[in-house]
N, C-alpha and C positions, 0 to 999 in steps of 0.2 A: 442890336439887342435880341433881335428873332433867334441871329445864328448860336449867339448865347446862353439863352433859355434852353435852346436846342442841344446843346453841349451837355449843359448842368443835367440834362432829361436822359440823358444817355447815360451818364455817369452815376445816377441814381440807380436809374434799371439795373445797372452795370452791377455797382454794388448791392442791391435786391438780390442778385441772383447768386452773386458769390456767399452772402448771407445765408443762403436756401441751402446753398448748396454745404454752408459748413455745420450747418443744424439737421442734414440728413446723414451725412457721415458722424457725427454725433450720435445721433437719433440709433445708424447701425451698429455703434459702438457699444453703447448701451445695451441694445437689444442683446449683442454677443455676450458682453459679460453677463444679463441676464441669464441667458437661457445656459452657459458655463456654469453658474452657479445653481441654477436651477437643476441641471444635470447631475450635475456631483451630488447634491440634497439626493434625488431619487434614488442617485447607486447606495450613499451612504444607508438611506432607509433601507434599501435591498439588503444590506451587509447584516444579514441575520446570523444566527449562531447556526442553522442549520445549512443555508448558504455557503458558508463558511467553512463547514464540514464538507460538503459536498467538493468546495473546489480544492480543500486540501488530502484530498481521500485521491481527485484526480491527477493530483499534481504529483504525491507520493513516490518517491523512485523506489524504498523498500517492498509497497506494496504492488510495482509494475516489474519489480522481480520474480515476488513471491508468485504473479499470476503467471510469468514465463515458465517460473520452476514447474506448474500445476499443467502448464501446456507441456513440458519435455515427457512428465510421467502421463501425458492422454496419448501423446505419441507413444512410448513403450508400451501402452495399452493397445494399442491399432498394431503396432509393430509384431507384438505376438499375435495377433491372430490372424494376422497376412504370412507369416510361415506356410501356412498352407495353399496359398499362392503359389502356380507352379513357374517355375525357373527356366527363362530362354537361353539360349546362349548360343551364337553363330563360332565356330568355330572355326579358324582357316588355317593351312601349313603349307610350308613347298620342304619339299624330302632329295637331296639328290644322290645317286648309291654307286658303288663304284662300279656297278655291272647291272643288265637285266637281269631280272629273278625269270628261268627258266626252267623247266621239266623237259631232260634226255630220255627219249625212250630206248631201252637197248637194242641192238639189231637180234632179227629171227632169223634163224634158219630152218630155210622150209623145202625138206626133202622132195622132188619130187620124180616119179616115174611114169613118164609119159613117153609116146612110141614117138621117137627119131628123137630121143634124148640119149646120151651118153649112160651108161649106170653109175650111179652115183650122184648125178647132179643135184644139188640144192641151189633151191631161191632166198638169196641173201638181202632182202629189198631194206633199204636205208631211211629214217622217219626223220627230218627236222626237228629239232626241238622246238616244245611247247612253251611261250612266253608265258608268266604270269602275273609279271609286272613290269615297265618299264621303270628304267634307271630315274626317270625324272617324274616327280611323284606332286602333282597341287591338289591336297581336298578340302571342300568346305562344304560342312556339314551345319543342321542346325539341332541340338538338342535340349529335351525339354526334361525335368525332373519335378515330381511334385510329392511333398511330402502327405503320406496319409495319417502315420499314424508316431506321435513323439511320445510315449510312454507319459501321455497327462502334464505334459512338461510347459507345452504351449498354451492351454487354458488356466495352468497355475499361474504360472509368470506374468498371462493377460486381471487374472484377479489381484495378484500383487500391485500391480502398476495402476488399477483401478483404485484399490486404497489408499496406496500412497499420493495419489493425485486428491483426495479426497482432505487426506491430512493436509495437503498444501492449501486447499480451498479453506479450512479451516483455521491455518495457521494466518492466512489474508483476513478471515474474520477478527483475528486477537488484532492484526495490526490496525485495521480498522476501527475496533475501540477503544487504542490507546491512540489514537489520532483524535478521536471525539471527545476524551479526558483532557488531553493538548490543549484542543480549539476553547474547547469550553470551557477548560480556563484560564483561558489568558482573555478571551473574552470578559467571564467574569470579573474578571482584573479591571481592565477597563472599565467598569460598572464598579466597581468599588475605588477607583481612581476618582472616578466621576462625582458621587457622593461625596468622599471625603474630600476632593473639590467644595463639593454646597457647602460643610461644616466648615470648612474655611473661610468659606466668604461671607457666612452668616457671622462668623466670631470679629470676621473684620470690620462688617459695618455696626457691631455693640463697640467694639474698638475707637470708628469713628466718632458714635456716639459717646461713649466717654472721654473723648479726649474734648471735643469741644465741652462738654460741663467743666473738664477738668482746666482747660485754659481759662474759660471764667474764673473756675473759682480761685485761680493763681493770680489771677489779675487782682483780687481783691483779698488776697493772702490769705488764702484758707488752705491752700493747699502749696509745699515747697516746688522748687523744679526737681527734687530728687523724686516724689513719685509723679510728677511727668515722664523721667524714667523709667519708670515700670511700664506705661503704656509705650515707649516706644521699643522697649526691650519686649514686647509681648507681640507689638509689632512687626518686630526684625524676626522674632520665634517663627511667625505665620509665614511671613515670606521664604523661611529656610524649608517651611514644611511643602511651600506651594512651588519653591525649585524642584523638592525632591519631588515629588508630582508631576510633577511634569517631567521631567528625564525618567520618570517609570512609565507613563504612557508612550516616550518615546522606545524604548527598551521593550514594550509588550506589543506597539504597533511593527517593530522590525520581527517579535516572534513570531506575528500573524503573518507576515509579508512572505517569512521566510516557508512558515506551512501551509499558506494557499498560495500564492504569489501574489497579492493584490498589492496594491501600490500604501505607502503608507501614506501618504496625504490624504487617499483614501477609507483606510481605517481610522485615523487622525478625528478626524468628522463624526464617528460612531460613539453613539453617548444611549447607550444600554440602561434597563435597570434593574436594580439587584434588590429581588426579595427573596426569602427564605421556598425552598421547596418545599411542594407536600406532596409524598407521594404514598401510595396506596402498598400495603405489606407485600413483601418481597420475597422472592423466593428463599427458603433457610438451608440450602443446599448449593453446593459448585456442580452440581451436575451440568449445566449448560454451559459451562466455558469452553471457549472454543480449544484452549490448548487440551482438556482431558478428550474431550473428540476427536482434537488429530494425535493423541497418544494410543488410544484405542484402535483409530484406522493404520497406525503406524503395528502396533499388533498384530492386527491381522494379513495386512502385508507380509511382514516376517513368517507367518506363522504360511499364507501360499508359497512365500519362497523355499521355507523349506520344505514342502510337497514338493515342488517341483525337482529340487534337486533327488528328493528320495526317485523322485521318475525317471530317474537317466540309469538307474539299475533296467529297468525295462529297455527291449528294440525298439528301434526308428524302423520305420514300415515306408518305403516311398516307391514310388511309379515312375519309369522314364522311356522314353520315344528320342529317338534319332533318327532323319531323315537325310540322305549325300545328298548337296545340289549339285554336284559335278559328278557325272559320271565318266568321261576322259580318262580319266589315270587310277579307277577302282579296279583292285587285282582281282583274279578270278573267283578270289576266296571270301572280298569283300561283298557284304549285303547291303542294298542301298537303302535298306530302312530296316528298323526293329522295335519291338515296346516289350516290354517288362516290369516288373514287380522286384524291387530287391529289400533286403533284410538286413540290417546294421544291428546287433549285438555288442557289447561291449564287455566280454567275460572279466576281465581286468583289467584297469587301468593305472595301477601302482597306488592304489587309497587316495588317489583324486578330487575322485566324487566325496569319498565318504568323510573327507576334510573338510569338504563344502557342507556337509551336512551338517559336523559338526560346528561350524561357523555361522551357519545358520540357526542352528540352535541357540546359540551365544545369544544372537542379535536379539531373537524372543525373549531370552531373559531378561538384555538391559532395555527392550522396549519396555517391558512389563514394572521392571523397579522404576523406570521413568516413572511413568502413571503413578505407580504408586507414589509414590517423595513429590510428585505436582502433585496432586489430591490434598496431600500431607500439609502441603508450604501453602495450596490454593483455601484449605477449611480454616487455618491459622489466619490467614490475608483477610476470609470471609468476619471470621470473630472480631478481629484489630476493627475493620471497618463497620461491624455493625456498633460496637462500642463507643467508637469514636464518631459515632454519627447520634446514636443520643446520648454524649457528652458534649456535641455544639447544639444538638436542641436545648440542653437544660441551659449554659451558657448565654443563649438567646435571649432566655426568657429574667438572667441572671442580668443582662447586660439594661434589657428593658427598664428592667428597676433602675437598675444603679444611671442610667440616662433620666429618668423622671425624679430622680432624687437629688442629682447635679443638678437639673432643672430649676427647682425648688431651691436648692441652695444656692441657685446665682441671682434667682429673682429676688431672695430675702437683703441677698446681702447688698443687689442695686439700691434698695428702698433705701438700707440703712447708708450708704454711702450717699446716695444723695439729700437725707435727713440728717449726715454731719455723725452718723454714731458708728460710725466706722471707716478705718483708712483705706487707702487705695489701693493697698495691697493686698487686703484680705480679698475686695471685689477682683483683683488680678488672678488672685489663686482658686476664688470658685468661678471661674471664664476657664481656666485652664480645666476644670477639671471637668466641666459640663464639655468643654472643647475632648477631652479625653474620651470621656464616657460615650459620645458622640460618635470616635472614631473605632472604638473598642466594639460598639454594637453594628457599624457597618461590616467592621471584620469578621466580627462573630457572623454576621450573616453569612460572608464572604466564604469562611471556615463550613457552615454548613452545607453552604450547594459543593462545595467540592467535597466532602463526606460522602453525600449524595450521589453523586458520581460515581466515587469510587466504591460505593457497596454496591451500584449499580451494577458495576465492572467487576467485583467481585463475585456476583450471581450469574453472570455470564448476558444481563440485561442491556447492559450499554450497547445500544446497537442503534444504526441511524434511525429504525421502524420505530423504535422505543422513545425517542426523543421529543416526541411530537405527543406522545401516551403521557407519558410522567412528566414529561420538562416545561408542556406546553406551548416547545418550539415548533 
């Protein structure tokens, strides 16, 4: 019996522990999908609309071009003013000649009359020739050349390249606010998804609500199965509306995904909310948009380039030094070093230049009608959007009513259907139209912050600084 007890005692521990042990694996199970879904809650809160901008402005390939383009023209800016940087350059040859370069001196005849000389004798003495170069020739030199003076050529073309990079800075700005008009709304979307979500699910459970009075009162023949029909055809209505809804959050979560990169299960989770902006008077002018700024800095570029080429009618002024590092095989005529000053003139060049000029001249003009026709198309854009922005404010406030007057007309007509003084399908058709009005004033909201927006964007205001000012992102 001892050994027994003893058994059963061990077999209990036994199982105690395996017990323990499956309620702490448990226990970290738990905990993981806790804190899984815990995590995801805080990114989803993170997932603001400015956020959002942020990581779609970093993710941007148009705008990680535009910033390369703006680096090639700081380079052409650095590049012209390193012109006057002076130029090495080591030099080396091997020369082989079919003969030494040599100097014959002629022979003299040098009379002379000296006592116990013959009369007549001359001294005919013979000279070697003088090498003054050998046949096999190696020299390496190093010379340097630096430019002083390019006829104004290289500080135009350095402020040319200066502008035009300026224009590209600017052009990254336009792209930068139509990335924020993007984000913001298809964000918006999702906030108006959202909503008209509630208005569906508020219509569903008056839905439920009517359908149980309306099974009573079928039970006890007051009402046929034909308007049980109605409710479940108003029924089958909500759920077509609540598919389409949701394949539109799927469709707006892949456009965020695709212009930040974040994950759409991710945005999936993100439940925004959508009220009307108010934002403080606006500027009544495009002067701030970024494209009239880089059309202006694109002017003035043109207008240095064609200084510069008018500069190439003037001389090039430059300095150069040459030092031999081999003196071995330098002929007699060779200097093993020299400096100077030389002069490049250009008296003709077959109208070259003066083609250039005129080609640059060109440019300035269609820089200029640029400017001009943006201005033109950008005041047009400004108008559209101031108009159509207090055409969804009256809207709003149009929708307001017509929402508190569906209101009103679903509540009269519950009373009277459940007092027997009217059918079911007059209460079907004011459900549908409160459900309408409902969805008509989320939109109109929906309609107004993207107005908003875009006069923003028309003012040249949409900017990420601005968002947090007007948007109270």
């Amino acid at each position: 019996m001892e050994t027994q007890d003893i058994a059963s005692l061990q077999q209990d521990v036994l199982q105690k522990k395996i017990r323990t042990k499956m309620r702490i694996r448990i226990l970290n199970i738990v905990l993981l999908l806790v804190l899984l879904i815990s995590s995801s809650v805080v990114q989803a809160q993170q997932l603001t609309r400015r956020s959002l901008i942020e990581q779609a402005i970093a993710k941007s390939y148009d705008i990680q071009n535009q910033n390369a383009e703006a680096q090639k023209s700081h380079i052409d800016q650095i590049k012209a003013k390193e012109i006057y940087l002076p130029n090495l350059t080591l030099n080396s040859s091997y020369t082989l000649l079919n003969s030494d370069i040599s100097m014959t001196i002629p022979q003299l005849k040098i009379p002379l009359a000296l006592p116990g000389l013959p009369a007549g004798f001359t001294l005919e003495p013979k000279l070697d020739p003088i090498k003054l170069q050998s046949r096999n020739i190696f020299k390496t030199d190093l010379t340097a050349q630096m430019i002083l003076f390019t006829g104004f050529r290289a500080p135009m073309l350095s402020l040319a390249a200066m502008h035009k990079e300026r224009a590209e800075e600017f052009l990254t700005e336009q792209m930068k606010s139509q990335i924020i008009l993007d984000v913001v709304t298809a964000y918006d979307k999702l906030a108006l998804i959202d909503q008209s979500t509630i208005v569906l699910n508020e219509s569903s459970k008056r839905l439920d609500e009517e359908s149980a009075v309306a099974t009573k009162a079928k039970q006890v023949g007051l009402i046929t199965s034909y308007d049980m029909t109605k409710i479940d055809v108003a029924r089958q209505e909500l759920k077509s509306k609540q598919v389409e809804l949701n394949s539109g959050r799927k469709l707006v979560a892949a456009r965020l995904q695709q212009l930040t990169g974040t994950s759409k299960d991710l945005i999936v989770t993100i439940h925004p909310s959508l009220q009307p902006y108010l934002i403080p008077p606006v500027d009544s002018t495009v002067d701030n948009r970024a494209e009239l700024k880089a059309l202006n800095e694109v002017m003035q570029a043109t207008d240095y380039k064609n200084k510069a080429d008018k500069g190439a009618y003037l001389p090039t002024v430059a300095a150069f030094g040459k030092r031999e590092l081999i003196k071995h095989d330098l002929s007699a005529l060779d200097p093993l070093w020299a400096v100077g000053v030389g002069l490049k003139w250009s008296v003709f060049d077959g109208l070259q230049n003066f083609r250039e000029i005129q080609k640059s001249k060109i440019d300035q003009d269609i820089a200029r009608n640029n400017s001009r026709k943006t201005k033109d198309l950008l005041e047009l854009n400004f108008e559209q959007s101031r108009v159509s922005l207090d055409q969804c404010n009256e809207l709003i406030s149009v929708s307001i009513e017509k929402r508190k007057y569906a209101k009103q007309a679903l509540d009269i007509s519950r009373k009277e259907y459940q007092n027997g003084l009217s059918a079911i399908t007059e209460l079907m058709a004011s459900e549908t139209e409160f459900q309408k009005a409902s969805l008509e004033y989320q939109q109109a909201v929906y309609n107004q912050r993207l107005s908003t927006l875009q006069l923003l964007e028309a003012t040249g205001n949409l900017t990420l600084e601005q968002i947090s000012k007007y948007l109270n992102e």
